[in-house]
N, C-alpha and C positions, 0 to 999 in steps of 0.2 A: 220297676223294670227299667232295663238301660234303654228302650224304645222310647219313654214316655215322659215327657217336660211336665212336673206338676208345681202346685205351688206348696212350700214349705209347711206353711200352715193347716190343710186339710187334712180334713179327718178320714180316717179308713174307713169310717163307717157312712161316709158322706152317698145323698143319693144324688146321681147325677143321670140326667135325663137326655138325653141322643137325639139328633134329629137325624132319623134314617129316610135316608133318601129311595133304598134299594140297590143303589150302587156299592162298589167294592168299598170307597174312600171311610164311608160313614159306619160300614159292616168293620172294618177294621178297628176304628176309633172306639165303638164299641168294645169290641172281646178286647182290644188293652185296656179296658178301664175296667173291663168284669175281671179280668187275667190281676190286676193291681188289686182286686179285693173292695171294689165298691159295690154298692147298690146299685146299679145298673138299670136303666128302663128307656125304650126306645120311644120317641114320638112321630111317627108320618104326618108331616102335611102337607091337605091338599090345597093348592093356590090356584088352581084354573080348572076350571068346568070343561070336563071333558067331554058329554054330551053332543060335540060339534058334527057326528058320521065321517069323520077323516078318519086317516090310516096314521097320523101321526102323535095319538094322544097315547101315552103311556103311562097316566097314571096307576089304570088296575094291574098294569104289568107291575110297575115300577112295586105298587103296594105288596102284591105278591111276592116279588122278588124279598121286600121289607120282612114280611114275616116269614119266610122261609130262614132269612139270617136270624133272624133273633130266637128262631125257635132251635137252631144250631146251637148262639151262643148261651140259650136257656133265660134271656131274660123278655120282660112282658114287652109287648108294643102297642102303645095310645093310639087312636088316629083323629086327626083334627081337622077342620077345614076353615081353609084363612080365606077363601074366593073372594068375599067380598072385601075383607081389609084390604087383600091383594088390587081389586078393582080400583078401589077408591086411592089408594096411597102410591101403588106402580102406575098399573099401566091406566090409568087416565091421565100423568104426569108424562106418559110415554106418547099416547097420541097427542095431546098438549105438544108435544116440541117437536115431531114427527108432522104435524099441520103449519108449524112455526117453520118448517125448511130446512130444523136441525136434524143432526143423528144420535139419538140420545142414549145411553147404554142401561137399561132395568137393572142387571147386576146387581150395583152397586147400592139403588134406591131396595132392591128385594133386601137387601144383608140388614140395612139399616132398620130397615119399616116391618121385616117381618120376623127374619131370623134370627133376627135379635133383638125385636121388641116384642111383638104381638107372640113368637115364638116361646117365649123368653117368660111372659106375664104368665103365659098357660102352663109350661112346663113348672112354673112358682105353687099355680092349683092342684097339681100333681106332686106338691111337695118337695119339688127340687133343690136341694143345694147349688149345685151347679147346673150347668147345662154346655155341651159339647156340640163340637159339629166335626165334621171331615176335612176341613180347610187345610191346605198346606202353609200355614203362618204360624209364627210365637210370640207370645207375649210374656215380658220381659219385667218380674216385677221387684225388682232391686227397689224403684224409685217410690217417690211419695203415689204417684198414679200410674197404671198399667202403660206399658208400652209396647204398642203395635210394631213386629218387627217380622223381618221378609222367614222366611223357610229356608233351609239348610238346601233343602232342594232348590235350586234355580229356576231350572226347566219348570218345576211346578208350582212355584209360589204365586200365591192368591191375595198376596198383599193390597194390591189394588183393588181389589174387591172387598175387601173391610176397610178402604180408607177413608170412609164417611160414617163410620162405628164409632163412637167416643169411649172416651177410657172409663165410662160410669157403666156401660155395655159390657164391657170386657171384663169387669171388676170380677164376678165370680161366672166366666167362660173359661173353656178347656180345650186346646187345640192339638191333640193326643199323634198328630200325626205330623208337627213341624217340622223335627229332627229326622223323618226319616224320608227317603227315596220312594220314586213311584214303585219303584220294583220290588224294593223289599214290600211293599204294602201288600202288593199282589202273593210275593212269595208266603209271606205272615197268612194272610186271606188263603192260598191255597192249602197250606202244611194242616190249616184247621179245619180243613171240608166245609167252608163257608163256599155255598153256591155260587155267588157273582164273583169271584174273585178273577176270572177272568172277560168280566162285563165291559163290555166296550163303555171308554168316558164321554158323558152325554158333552157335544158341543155346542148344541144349542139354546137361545136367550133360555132365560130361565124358566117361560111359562108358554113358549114355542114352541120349545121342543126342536126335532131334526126335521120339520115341516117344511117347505116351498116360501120362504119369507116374504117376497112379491106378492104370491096368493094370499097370503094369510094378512099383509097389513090391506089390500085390496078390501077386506071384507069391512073394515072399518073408517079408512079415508077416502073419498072420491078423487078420482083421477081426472088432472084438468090438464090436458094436453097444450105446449107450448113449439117454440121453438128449440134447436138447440144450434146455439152459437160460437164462432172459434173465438180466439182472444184476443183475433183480427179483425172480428166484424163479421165474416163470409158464415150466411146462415149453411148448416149441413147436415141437417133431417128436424125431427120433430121427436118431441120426447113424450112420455104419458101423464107424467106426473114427477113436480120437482120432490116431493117427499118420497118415490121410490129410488133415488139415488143420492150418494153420498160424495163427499169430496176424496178424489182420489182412484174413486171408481174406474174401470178400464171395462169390464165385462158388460153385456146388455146395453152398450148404447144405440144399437142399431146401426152405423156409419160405419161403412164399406170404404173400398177405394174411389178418395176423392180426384178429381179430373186438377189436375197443377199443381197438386198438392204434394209433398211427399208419403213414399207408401211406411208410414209410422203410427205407429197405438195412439188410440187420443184417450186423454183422462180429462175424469169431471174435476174442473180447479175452482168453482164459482157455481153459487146460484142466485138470482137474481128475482126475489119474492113481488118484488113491484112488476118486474114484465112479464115474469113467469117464464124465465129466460134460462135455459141450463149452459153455462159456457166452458168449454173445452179448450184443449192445447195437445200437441203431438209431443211424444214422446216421454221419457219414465223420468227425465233429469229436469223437464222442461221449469224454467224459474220462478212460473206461476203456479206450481205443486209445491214450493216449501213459501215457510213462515220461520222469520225473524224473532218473534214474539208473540203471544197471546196474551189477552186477558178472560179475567173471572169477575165475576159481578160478588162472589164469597168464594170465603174456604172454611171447608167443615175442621178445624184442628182435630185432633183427637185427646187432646189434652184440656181442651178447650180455652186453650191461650192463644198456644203456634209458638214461634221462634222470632226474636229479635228480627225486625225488619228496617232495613234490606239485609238479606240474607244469600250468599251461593250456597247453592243447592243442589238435590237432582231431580229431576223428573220423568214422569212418562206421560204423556198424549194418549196412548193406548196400552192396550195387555199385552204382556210379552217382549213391546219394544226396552231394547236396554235403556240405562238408566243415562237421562241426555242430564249434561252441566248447563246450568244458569243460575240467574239470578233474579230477587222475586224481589218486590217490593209493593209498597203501598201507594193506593189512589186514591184520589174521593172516591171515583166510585166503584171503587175493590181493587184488583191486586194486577200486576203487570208482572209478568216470566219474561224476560231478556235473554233466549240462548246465545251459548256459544256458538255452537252452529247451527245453520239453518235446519228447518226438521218439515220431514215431508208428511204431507197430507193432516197436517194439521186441520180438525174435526171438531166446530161449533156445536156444541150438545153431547161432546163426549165428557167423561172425566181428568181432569187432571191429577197427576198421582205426585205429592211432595214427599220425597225423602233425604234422609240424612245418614246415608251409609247403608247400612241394613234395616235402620229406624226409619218406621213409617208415620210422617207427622201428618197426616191429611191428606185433602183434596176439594177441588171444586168443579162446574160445573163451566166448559169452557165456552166463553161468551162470543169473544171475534180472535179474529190471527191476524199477525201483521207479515205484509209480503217483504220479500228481502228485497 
């Protein structure tokens, strides 16, 4: 089908195994690969223990929603549960660097650790040839090893989110939905009387959900109230806890109109783990919200080499930000990104995303920024 990027060599007769989420993306991915003439079989898993009495767990929806698609598109659906690999490989890595004072993004660690390994091994006991997901990325396999490459759609590529996947991961993966647009997916999803096909897209962490973030990391870090400080000195309230905020942050600081101060937004630029110190600055341009540079303590390649170093390149600090110019090189003790220009709210504990045009070589795991 003119929808669907496969690889030259597979067999029509190949069984390829879905991770059905419930939602539209993965309901789509499917009926194109049943629609192409394969063996088709859906797998759900579940990654978080929903038993919590909140209003925001959606797994049984979510599983619901799963078999109601598959029973559309006529093929079987597995169901698995990863909780504990999830426990152990995510999010104990998550409060891990969320107690360290960073901001650290699951995403990335769920794609690698689960989606496409523990995922990956099970759907292999189910007899898999391949195994697919809903991602909006392509992989590119001209070369000796796969290449991780962005989606045709912009607005939707998930590149970043497979940039710590290796090219041994993606070797027999299928990403049936690279080449096409949000809307066609929906439209494709509607024309087939697939139920979710106008399901709203979950935003939230992977195993969160659309929950109260504050409330829900509360139930697992204690909150150690400090000061919160300008970048002048002048103390101007008191915070809960540095692990409930982030650099960049403007929302929930609590600070009102300060008396001599100008009346402008203060954002979090700094936090200070020895005093327990949150420090702030006025304003959205202010010179202590961008960074010069960061470093990485590693970088996952996906090739598992990387690219001649030093290298210009491009990068993103977060999802969705366009693609920033610089230049990467090596440390002793891992790697230095030198932008062109300075880039705001640069985020200790997020990912870094390297690319090379549409080619996605990696990413690591970002350790400090340097101020301009």
């Amino acid at each position: 089908m003119s929808q669907i990027l496969l690889p030259a060599d597979i067999s029509p007769h190949a069984r390829v195994i879905v991770g059905m989420s419930g939602g539209v993306d993965s309901s789509v991915a499917a009926l194109l690969l049943k629609r192409a003439g394969f063996e088709v079989q859906g797998l759900f898993m579940k990654n978080w223990e929903e038993d919590d009495g909140t209003e925001y767990c959606t797994a049984k929806a979510d599983l619901a929603d799963a078999r109601a698609v598959c029973e559309v598109i006529g093929i079987p659906l597995h169901e698995a549960n990863f909780a504990a690999e999830y426990w152990d490989n995510v999010f104990s890595r998550f409060l891990t660097e969320y107690r360290a004072g960073r901001t650290p993004n699951p995403d990335v660690l769920c794609n690698r650790e689960i989606k496409f390994n523990v995922f990956a091994e099970y759907a292999a006991i189910l007899g898999a040839d391949w195994i697919a997901t809903g991602h909006y990325a392509r992989i590119d396999r001209d070369a000796a090893l796969p290449r991780l490459m962005k989606a045709l759609d912009a607005a939707k590529d998930q590149s970043y989110f497979l940039q710590s996947v290796s090219a041994g991961q993606l070797e027999h993966c299928l990403f049936p939905l690279g080449s096409l647009a949000k809307n066609e997916v929906r439209d494709l999803a509607h024309a087939a009387g697939i139920p979710t096909w106008d399901k709203k897209d979950s935003t939230g962490i992977c195993f969160i959900g659309e929950r109260r973030f504050s409330e829900f990391l509360n139930r697992y870090i204690e909150r150690t109230p400090g000061p919160i400080v300008s970048v002048d000195g002048d103390t101007l309230g008191e915070h809960q806890g540095l692990t409930f905020h982030t650099i960049g942050q403007r929302q929930g600081l609590g600070i009102g109109g300060v008396a001599n101060l100008p009346d402008a937004p203060w954002y979090v630029v700094d936090k200070d783990m020895v005093a327990n110190t949150l420090v702030v600055a006025q304003g959205n341009h202010h010179p202590a919200l961008f960074s010069s540079a960061l470093t990485c303590a590693s970088i996952s390649w996906v090739d598992g080499a990387g690219p001649e170093l030093p290298s210009r390149l491009q990068f993103k600090t977060r999802y969705r930000q366009p693609d920033q110019d610089g230049v990467i090189s090596r440390q002793d003790d891992g790697f230095l990104v030198t932008f062109e220009a300075p880039q705001r709210a640069v985020t200790p504990g997020q990912w870094l995303c390297v690319y090379d045009g549409d080619h996605c070589l990696g990413g690591g795991v970002i350790e400090t920024r340097h101020a301009t």
